[in-house]
C-alpha positions in Angstrom: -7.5 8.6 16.8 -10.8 7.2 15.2 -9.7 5.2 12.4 -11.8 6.1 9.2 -12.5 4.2 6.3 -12.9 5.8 3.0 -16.3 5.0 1.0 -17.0 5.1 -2.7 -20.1 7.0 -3.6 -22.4 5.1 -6.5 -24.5 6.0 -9.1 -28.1 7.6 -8.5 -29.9 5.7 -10.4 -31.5 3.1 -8.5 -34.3 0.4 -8.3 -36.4 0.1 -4.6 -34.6 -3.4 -4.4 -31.4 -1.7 -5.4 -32.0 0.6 -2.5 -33.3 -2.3 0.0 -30.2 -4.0 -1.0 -28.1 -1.2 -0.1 -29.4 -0.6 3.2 -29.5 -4.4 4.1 -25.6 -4.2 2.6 -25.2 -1.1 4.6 -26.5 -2.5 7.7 -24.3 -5.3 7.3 -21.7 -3.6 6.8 -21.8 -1.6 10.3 -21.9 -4.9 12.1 -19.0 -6.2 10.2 -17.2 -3.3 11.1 -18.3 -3.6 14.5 -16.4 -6.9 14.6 -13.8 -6.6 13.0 -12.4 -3.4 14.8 -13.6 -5.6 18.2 -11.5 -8.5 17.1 -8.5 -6.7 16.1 -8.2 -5.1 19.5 -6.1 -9.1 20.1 -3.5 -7.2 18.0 -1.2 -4.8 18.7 1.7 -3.0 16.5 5.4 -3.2 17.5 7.2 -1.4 14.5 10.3 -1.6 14.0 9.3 2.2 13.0 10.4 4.2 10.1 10.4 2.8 6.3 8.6 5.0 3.5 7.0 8.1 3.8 5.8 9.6 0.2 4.2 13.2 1.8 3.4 15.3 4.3 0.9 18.1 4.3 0.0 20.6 8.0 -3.0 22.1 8.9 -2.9 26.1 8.3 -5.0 26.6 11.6 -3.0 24.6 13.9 0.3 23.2 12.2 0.7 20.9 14.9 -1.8 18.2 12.8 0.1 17.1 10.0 -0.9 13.9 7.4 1.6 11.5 6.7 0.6 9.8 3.3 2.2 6.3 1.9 2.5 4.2 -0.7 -0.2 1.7 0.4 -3.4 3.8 1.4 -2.7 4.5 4.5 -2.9 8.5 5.9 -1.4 9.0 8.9 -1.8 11.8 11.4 0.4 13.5 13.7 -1.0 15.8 16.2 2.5 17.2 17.8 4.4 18.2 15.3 5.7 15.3 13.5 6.8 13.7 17.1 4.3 10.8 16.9 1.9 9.2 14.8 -1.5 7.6 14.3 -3.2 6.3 11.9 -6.0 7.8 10.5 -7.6 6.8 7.3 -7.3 3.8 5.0 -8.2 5.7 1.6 -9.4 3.0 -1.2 -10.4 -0.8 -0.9 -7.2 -2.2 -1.7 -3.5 -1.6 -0.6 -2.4 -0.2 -3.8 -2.8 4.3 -3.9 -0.4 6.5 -3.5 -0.6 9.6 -1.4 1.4 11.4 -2.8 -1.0 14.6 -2.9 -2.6 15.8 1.2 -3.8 18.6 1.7 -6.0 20.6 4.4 -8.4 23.5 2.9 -6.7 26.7 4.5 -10.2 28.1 5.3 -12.0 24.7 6.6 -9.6 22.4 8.7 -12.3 20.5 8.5 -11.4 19.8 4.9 -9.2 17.7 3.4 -8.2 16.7 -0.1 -6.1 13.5 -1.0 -4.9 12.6 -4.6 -4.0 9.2 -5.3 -2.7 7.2 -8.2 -2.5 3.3 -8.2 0.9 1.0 -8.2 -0.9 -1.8 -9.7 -2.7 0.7 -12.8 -0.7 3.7 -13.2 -2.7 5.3 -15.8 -6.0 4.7 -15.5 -6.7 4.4 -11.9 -6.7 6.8 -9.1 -8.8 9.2 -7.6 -9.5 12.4 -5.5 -10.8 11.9 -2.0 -12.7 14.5 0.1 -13.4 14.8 3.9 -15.8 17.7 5.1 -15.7 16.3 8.7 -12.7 16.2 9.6 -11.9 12.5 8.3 -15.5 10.8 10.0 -16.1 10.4 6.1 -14.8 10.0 2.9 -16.1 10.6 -0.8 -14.9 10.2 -4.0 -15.7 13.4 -6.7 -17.2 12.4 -9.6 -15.1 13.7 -12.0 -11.6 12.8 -10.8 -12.3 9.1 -10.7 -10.2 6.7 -12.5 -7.6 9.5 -12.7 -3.9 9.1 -11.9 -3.3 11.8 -10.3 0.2 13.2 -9.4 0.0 16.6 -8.7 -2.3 18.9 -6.8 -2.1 22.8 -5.8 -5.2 25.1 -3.8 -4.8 28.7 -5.2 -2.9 31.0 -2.3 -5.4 33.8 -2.8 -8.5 31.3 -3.1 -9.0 28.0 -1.3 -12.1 27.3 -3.2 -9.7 27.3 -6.6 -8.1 23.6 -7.0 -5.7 22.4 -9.8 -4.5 19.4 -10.1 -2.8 17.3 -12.6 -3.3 13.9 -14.0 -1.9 11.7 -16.7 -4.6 12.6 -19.2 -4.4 16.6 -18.2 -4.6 19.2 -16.2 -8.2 19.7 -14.1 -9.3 22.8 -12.5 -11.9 23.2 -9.8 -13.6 26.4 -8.4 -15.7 25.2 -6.0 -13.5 23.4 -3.2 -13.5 20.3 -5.3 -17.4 19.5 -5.8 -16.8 19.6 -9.5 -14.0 19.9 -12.2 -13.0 21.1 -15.9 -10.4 20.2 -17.9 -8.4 23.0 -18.7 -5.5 21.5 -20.7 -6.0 20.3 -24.6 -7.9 16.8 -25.0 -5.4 14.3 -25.6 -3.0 17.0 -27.1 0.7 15.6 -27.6 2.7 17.0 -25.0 0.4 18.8 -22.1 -0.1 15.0 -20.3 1.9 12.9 -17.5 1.5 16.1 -15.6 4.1 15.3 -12.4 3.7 19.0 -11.1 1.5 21.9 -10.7 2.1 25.4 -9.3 -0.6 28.5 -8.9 0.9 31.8 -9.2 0.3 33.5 -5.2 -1.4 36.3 -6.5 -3.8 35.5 -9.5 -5.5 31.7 -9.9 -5.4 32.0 -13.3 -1.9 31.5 -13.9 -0.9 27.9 -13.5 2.7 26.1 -14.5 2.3 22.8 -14.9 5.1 20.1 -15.0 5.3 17.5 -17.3 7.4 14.2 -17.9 8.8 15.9 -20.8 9.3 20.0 -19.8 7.3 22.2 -18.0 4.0 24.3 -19.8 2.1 27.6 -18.2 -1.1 29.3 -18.9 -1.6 32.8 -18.2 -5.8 32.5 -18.5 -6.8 29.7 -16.7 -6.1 27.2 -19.5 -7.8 29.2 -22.5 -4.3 29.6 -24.1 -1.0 27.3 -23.2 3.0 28.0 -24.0 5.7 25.8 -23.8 8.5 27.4 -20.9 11.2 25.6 -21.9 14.3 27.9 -22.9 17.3 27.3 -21.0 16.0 23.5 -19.7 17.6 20.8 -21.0 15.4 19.2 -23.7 15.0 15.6 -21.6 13.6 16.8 -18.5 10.6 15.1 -16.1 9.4 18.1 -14.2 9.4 16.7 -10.8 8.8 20.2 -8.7 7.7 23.2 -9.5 7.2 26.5 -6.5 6.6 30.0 -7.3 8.0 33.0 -4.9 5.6 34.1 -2.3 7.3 37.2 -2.1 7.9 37.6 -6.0 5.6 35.8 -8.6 8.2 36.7 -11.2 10.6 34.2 -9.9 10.0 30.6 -10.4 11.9 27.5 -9.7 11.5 23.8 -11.2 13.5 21.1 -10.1 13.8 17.8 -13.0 16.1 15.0 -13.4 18.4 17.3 -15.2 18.4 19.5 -12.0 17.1 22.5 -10.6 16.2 25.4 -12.5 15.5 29.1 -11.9 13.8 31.6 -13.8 13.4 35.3 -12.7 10.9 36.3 -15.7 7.7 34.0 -14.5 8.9 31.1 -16.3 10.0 32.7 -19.7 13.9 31.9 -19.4 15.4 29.4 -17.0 19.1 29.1 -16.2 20.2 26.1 -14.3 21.4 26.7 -10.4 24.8 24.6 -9.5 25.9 23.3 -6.7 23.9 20.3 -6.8 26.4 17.4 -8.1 25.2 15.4 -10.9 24.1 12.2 -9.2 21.8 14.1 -7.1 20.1 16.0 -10.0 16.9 13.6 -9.5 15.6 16.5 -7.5 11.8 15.1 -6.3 10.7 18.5 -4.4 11.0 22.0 -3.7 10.1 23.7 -0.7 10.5 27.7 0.0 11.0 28.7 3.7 7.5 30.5 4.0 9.3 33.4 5.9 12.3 33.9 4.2 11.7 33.5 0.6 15.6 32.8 0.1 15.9 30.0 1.7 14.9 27.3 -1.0 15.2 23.3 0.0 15.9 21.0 -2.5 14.8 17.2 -2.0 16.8 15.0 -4.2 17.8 11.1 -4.6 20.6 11.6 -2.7 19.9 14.0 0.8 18.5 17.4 1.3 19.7 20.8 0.1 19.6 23.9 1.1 20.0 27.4 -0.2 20.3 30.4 1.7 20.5 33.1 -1.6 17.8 32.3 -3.5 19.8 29.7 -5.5 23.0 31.2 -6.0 24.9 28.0 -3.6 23.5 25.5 -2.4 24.4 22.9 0.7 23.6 19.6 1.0 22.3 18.9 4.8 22.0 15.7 5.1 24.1 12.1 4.1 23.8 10.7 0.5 22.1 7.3 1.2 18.5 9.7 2.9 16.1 10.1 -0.3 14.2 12.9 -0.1 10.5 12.5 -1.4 8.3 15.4 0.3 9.3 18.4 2.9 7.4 20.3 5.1 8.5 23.5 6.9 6.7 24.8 10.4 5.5 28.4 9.4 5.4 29.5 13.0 9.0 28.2 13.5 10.8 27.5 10.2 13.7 25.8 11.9 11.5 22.9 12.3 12.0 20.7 8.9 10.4 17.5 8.4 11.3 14.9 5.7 9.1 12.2 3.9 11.7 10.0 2.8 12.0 6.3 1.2 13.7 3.7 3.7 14.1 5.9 6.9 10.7 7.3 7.1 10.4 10.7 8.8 13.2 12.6 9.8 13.1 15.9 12.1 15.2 19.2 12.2 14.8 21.4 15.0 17.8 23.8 13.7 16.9 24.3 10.1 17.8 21.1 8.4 21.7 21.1 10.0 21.1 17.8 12.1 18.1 15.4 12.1 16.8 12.7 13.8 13.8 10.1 12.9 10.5 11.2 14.1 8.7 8.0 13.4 7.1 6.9 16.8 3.9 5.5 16.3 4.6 5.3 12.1 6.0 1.8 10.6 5.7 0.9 6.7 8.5 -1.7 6.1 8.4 -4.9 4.6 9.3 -7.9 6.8 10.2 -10.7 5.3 10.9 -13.1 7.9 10.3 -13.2 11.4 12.4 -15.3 14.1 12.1 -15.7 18.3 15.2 -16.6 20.0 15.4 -19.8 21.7 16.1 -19.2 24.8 15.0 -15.5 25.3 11.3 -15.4 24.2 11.9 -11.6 24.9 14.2 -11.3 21.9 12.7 -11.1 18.2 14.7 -11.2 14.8 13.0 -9.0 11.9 14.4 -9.6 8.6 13.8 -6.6 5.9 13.5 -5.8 2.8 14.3 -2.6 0.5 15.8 -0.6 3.3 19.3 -0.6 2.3 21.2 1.1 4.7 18.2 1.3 7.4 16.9 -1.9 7.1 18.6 -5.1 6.9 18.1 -6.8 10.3 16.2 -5.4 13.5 16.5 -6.7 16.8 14.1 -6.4 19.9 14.8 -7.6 23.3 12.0 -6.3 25.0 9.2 -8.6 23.3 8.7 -5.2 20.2 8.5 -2.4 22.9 11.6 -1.1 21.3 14.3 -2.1 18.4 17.6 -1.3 17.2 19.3 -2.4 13.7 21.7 -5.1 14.0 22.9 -4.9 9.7 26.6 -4.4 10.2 28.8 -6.0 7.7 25.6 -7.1 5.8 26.6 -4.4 3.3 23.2 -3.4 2.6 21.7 -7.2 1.3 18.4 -7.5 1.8 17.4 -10.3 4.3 14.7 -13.0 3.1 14.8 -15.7 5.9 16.5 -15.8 9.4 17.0 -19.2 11.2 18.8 -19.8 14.6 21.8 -22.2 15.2 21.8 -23.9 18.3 25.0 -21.5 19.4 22.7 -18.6 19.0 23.9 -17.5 16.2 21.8 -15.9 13.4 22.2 -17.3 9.6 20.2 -15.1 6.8 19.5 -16.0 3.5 20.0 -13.2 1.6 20.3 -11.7 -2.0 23.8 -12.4 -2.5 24.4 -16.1 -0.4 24.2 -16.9 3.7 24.9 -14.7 6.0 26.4 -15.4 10.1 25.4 -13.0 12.4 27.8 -13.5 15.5 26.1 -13.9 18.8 29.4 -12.4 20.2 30.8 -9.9 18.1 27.3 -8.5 17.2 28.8 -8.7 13.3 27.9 -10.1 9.8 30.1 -12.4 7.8 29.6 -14.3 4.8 28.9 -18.2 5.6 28.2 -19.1 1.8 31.2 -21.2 1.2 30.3 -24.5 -1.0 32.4 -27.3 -1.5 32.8 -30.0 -4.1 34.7 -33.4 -3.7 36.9 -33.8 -7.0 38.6 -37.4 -7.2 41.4 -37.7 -10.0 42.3 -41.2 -11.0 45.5 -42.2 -9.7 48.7 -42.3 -11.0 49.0 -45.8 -13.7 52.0 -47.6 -12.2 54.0 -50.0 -14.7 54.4 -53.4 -13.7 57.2 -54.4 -11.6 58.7 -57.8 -9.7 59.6 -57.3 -5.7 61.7 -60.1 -4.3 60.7 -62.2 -7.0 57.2 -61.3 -6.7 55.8 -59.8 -9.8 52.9 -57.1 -9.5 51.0 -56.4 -12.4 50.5 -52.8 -13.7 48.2 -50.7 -12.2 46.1 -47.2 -11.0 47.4 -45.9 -7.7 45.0 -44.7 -5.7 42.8 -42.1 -6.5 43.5 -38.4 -5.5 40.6 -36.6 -3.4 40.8 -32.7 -3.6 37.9 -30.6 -2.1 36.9 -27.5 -4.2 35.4 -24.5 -2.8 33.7 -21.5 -4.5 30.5 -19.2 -3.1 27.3 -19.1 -3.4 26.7 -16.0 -4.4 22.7 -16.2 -5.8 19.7 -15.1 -3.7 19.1 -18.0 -0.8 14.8 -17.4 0.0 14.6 -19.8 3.0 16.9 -21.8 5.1 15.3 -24.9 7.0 17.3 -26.3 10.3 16.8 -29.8 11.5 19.3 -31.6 13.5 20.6 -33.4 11.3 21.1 -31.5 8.1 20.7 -27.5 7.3 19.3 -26.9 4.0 19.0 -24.0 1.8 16.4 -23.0 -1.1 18.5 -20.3 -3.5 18.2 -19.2 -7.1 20.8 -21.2 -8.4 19.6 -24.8 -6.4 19.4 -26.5 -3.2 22.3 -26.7 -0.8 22.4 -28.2 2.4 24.9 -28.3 5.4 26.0 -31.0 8.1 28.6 -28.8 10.0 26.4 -26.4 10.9 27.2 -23.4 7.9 30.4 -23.3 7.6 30.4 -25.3 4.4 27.5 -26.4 2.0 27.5 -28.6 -0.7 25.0 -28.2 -3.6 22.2 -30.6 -4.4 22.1 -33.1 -7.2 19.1 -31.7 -9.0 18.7 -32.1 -12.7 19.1 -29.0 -14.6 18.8 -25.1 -13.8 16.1 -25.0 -11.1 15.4 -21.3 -9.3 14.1 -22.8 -5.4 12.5 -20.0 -3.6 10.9 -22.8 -0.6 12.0 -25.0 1.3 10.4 -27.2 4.3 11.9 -30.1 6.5 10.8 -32.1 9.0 12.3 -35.6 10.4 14.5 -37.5 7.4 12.2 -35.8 4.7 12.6 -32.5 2.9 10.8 -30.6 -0.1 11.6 -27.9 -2.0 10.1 -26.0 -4.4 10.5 -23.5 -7.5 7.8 -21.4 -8.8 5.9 -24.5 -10.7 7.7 -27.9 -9.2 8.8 -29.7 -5.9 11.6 -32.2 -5.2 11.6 -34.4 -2.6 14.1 -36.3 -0.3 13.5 -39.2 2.1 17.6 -39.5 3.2 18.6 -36.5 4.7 19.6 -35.0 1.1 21.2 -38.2 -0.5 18.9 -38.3 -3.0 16.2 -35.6 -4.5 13.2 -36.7 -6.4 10.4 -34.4 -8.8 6.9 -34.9 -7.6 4.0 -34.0 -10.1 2.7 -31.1 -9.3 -0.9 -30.4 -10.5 -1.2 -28.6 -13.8 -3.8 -26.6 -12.4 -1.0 -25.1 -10.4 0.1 -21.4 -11.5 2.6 -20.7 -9.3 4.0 -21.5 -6.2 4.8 -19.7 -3.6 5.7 -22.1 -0.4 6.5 -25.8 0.7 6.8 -27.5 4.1 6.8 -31.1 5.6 3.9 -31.7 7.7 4.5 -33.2 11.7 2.6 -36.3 9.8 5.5 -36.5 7.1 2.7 -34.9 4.1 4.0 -32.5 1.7 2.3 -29.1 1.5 2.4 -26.7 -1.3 1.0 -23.0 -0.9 -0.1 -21.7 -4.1 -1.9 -19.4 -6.4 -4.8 -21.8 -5.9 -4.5 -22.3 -2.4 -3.4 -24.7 -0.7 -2.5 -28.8 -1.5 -1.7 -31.6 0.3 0.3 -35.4 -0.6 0.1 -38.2 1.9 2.2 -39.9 -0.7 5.6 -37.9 -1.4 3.8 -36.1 -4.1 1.9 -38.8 -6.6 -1.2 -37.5 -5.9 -2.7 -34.1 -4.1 -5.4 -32.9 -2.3 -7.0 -29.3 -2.3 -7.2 -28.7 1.2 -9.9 -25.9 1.8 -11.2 -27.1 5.4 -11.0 -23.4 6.6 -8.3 -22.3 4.2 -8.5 -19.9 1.1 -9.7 -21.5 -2.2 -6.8 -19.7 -4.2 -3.6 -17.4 -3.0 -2.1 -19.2 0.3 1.3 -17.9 0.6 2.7 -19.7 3.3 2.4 -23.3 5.4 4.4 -23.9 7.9 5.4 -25.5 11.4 4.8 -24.2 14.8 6.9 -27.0 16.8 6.3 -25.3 20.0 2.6 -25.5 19.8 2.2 -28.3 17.6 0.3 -26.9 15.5 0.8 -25.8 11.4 0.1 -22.1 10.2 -1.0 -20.4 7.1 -1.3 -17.4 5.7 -3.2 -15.7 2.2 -2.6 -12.8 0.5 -5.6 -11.0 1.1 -6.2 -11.9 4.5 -5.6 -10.1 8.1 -5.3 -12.9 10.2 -3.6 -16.1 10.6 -4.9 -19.8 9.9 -3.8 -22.5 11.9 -4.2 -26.5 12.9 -3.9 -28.5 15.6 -4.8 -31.7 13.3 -1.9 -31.8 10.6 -3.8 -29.6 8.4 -7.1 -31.7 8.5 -9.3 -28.4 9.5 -8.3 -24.7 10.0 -9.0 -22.1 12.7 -8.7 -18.2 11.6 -7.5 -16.0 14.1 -9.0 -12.6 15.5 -8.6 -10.1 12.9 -5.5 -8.3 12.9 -6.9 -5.1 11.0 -3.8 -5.3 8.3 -2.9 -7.7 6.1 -0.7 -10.3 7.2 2.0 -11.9 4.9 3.8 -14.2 7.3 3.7 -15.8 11.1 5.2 -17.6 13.9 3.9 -18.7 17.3 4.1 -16.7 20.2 3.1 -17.5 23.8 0.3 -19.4 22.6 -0.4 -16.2 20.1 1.6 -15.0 17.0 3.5 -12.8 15.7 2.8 -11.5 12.3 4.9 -10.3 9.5 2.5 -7.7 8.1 2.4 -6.4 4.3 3.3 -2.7 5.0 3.0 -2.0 8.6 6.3 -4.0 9.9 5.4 -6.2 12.9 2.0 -7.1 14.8 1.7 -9.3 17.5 -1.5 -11.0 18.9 -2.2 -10.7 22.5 -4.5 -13.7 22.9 -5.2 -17.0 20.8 -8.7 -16.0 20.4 -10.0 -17.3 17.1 -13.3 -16.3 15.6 -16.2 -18.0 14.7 -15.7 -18.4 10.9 -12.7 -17.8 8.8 -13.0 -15.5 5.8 -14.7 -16.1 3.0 -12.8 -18.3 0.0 -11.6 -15.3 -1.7 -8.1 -15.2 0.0 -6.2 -14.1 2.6 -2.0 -13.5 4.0 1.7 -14.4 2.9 5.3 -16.5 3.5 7.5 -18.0 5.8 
């Protein structure tokens, strides 16, 4: 699949240079793109697949396409069903929209619509985005920019009717989306942080809308709006709201109260059972679109199901799958697909009684560390983060082709580093101490135990004569007791040299000589949080968010180096083959040739401001970096004096290692990339940023 980049119209007004500058800009552009897509060929995607899916939307004319939106601009498209995917569009500049809102005009294929709201400005940003060509091109419409929008709804008995809802309202279009009204009150009290929006089947002019605070309707097409609140409990965020196919008169609305049902077109609701209160967080409704009894509910905790219209309900899948978006084949209604957080997309082929994840070709996870075993180059480590029960650790032992999760007895901690003993064993740093991942029995335990040598004075023994001999009074000798507790606090990176193992965690810096089974804490002045750590030879340096420490003798003694005031944050710290300390930072990257009394700003082919990692690629002996906006990795074969920028990965890479003379690369969203050669381009990107950490 082509992959398409959505562009931003601009305003009309315009001078001749404006418009030379445009075309020269445009021009550009095209080559830029032309490279960039050539270059990122070096890269390929290994997964592991699954993570979040936020929606899913077919196409009326050939349900087979279906869009897969996320919470990072990326649309995906399936063209079998849900059994693969591809992606398809980037929609926005940055990495920050949610799709929550696809959906393909029923009488243009052709035609899709995409509402988006932003993570990093929930209420004032977000837009609608249009292709008419089947996603060649993208546009924004004029008057949906800058609005969050959360809910969107085309009229069953006209496609050209659109309604979708925003933070600041309600907006109505009648013209396939070219342009839009408001048709809720200006800034009136209660019709805003519209979550939901439903069109009755039968006549566009009656729309429900879901707010964060009860649901509203309008029976004219937003001349005239009552409140449809009797029977719903008074606290209520409107999640869902679906109107009968069959029936207009009946009405469900699912909210974090529950599920409701009204049978009078929203004038009384009575609340449905069956659904147990932890699971009331119900995100979305779907009605089977042949059998208009059969009702899904998608809640926090698994799918349900209803058979009668509401009376019972069943819950089909396990408590830990949550349920953000279904989709139901109308040609075949026993196929089900689920968006869900963690686990990505899940398949029924039997009506939502079994399923199975249908995410080949689909990753969006977040790995945080990345690991080769030693003597099998074919076996990769992936540490994750925010999967819970499906994430945790995933191993591949065919160089990415395929993976399987290898989390048990890690009880659901989230893994931040992953370093290899020379047994083979795995040790993790996670969010509740170290972790050991046997080699042998394929199982996690705990390897977080610290100790503390306590000496007591010894007894005072009285003075005495012995054969006529007298001994003075004195202390016996000293008692030595070893205490042990557990370190418990998030551990962010563990360093191994052969000597000493150390570890960077929330509550200090430990470090190891028999190889994990015991760790002793650091003797650091006051209540440091260490989130980096790098080691190389005798010397070692760790760092919090704004300072570093220092150690020449294996641990014995830790000193604070002056960091630069300039310095904003931190985010990693390594020991360079030459024995310099290096600091990643908000403002890029620094270097000390002098154990930190004075710094350099190292910007030889490296990001002015927001390197996230530095680190050591023994094998090649070479050091890497990565920056937070970048999509490629930096490295250098001269401790750090001048920096090469790989090919362009085409995502945006937050960590690396080296890998047969390429890397692999810890991406932002898209779980693991790997590069196929060690091409590098000409010039690196420009000094605005680039990548992530260790």
């Amino acid at each position: 699949m082509r992959l398409a980049t959505a562009s931003i119209p601009r305003g009309r007004a315009v001078s001749l240079t404006q418009m030379f500058m445009r075309k020269l800009f445009s021009l550009l552009f095209v080559l830029l793109l032309a490279v960039t897509l050539a270059s990122a060929s070096s890269w390929k995607e290994l997964g592991p697949d699954g993570g979040d899916a936020r929606s899913l939307a077919f196409d009326p004319h050939n349900p087979d396409r279906i869009l897969l939106g996320t919470s990072s601009g990326q649309l995906y498209m399936s063209n079998d069903r849900g059994h693969s995917w591809n992606r398809f569009a980037q929609i926005g500049l940055g990495d920050d929209y949610v799709l929550d809102n696809t959906a393909f005009d029923p009488s243009d294929p052709n035609t899709i619509y995409i509402g988006v709201w932003s993570v990093e400005h929930q209420r004032d940003a977000g837009d609608l985005y249009v292709t008419r060509d089947g996603g060649k091109s993208w546009k924004t419409i004029e008057g949906m920019r800058g609005k969050s929008i959360r809910a969107l709804s085309i009229a069953p008995s006209n496609s050209k009717t659109l309604v979708i809802g925003a933070l600041d309202g309600v907006y109505r279009s009648d013209d396939s989306g070219e342009t839009w009204r408001r048709i809720s009150p200006e800034n009136h009290a209660e019709i805003k942080n519209i979550e939901s929006i439903a069109i009755d089947p039968k006549n566009p002019d009656v729309v429900y809308a879901g707010t964060w605070h009860l649901p509203w309707k309008t029976d004219d097409g937003g001349k005239s709006w009552h409140h449809i609140k009797e029977g719903v409990i008074d606290d209520s965020d409107v999640f869902s709201i679906i109107v009968d196919f069959s029936n207009p008169s009946t009405v469900f609305a699912s909210a974090c109260s529950g599920i409701y049902k009204s049978e009078s077109a929203g004038n009384l609701f009575h609340k449905v059972t069956g659904i147990p209160a932890t699971a009331r967080r119900t995100r979305v409704l779907m009605q089977d679109p042949k059998n208009p009894q059969i009702v899904y509910a998608g809640t926090t905790e698994g799918l349900y199901k209803t058979l009668d219209g509401g009376k019972t309900f069943k819950r089909m899948t396990g408590p830990e799958v949550i349920v953000n978006d279904v989709s139901v084949d109308p040609r075949d209604t026993s196929r089900v697909l689920l968006a869900t957080d963690r686990s990505g997309v899940l398949a029924s082929e039997n009506g939502g009684a079994t399923f199975t994840q249908s995410n080949r070709g689909y990753s969006h996870r977040q790995v945080s560390s990345l690991l080769v075993d030693s003597k099998d180059p074919n076996t990769i480590y992936v540490g994750l983060l925010n999967d819970r029960d499906f994430g945790g650790m995933y191993v591949s032992r065919d160089a990415g082709s395929t993976w399987s999760q290898a989390s048990k007895g890690l009880k659901d901690r989230d893994v931040f580093t992953l370093r290899q003993a020379g047994d083979g064993d795995i040790f993790a740093g996670t969010n509740h101490g170290v972790m050991k991942f046997s080699s042998k029995t394929l199982l996690w335990e705990p390897a977080s135990v610290v100790v503390k040598e306590k000496t007591t004075p010894g007894p005072k023994i009285p003075a005495k004569v012995v054969k006529g001999k007298k001994i003075p009074a004195h202390e016996g000798t000293p008692k030595v007791t070893i205490e042990k507790s557990e370190l418990t606090s998030q551990v962010s990176q563990l360093v191994f040299t052969p000597a000493l193992w150390y570890a960077a965690a929330s509550s200090g810096v430990y470090s190891s000589k028999d190889d994990g089974k015991t760790w002793q804490h650091a003797d650091i002045e006051g209540d440091v949080r260490f989130l980096a750590i790098g080691a190389f030879g005798d010397k070692a340096f760790a760092a919090s968010a704004l300072d570093g420490y220092v150690t020449t003798d294996h641990g014995g003694h830790w000193t604070q180096v002056s960091v630069p005031k300039f310095i904003t944050g931190i985010y990693d710290a390594a020991v360079g083959f030459d024995q310099s300390l290096w600091l990643a930072t908000q403002q890029g990257a620094l270097r000390s040739g002098d154990d930190g009394k004075t710094w350099e700003h190292v910007t030889a082919g490296l990001p002015w401001k927001h390197v996230l990692t530095v680190s050591l690629d023994t094998a090649n002996n070479r050091m890497l970096a990565t920056s937070r906006d970048g999509r490629g990795v930096y490295s250098s074969s001269d401790n750090g004096q001048t920096w090469k920028y790989s090919d362009d990965a085409g995502l945006l890479v937050r960590s690396a290692v080296g890998y047969r003379g390429g890397y692999l690369a810890a991406t932002a969203y898209n779980g693991v990339a790997i590069s196929s050669a060690p091409g590098h381009s000409a010039t690196a990107p420009s000094a605005s940023g680039s990548g992530n950490s260790n």
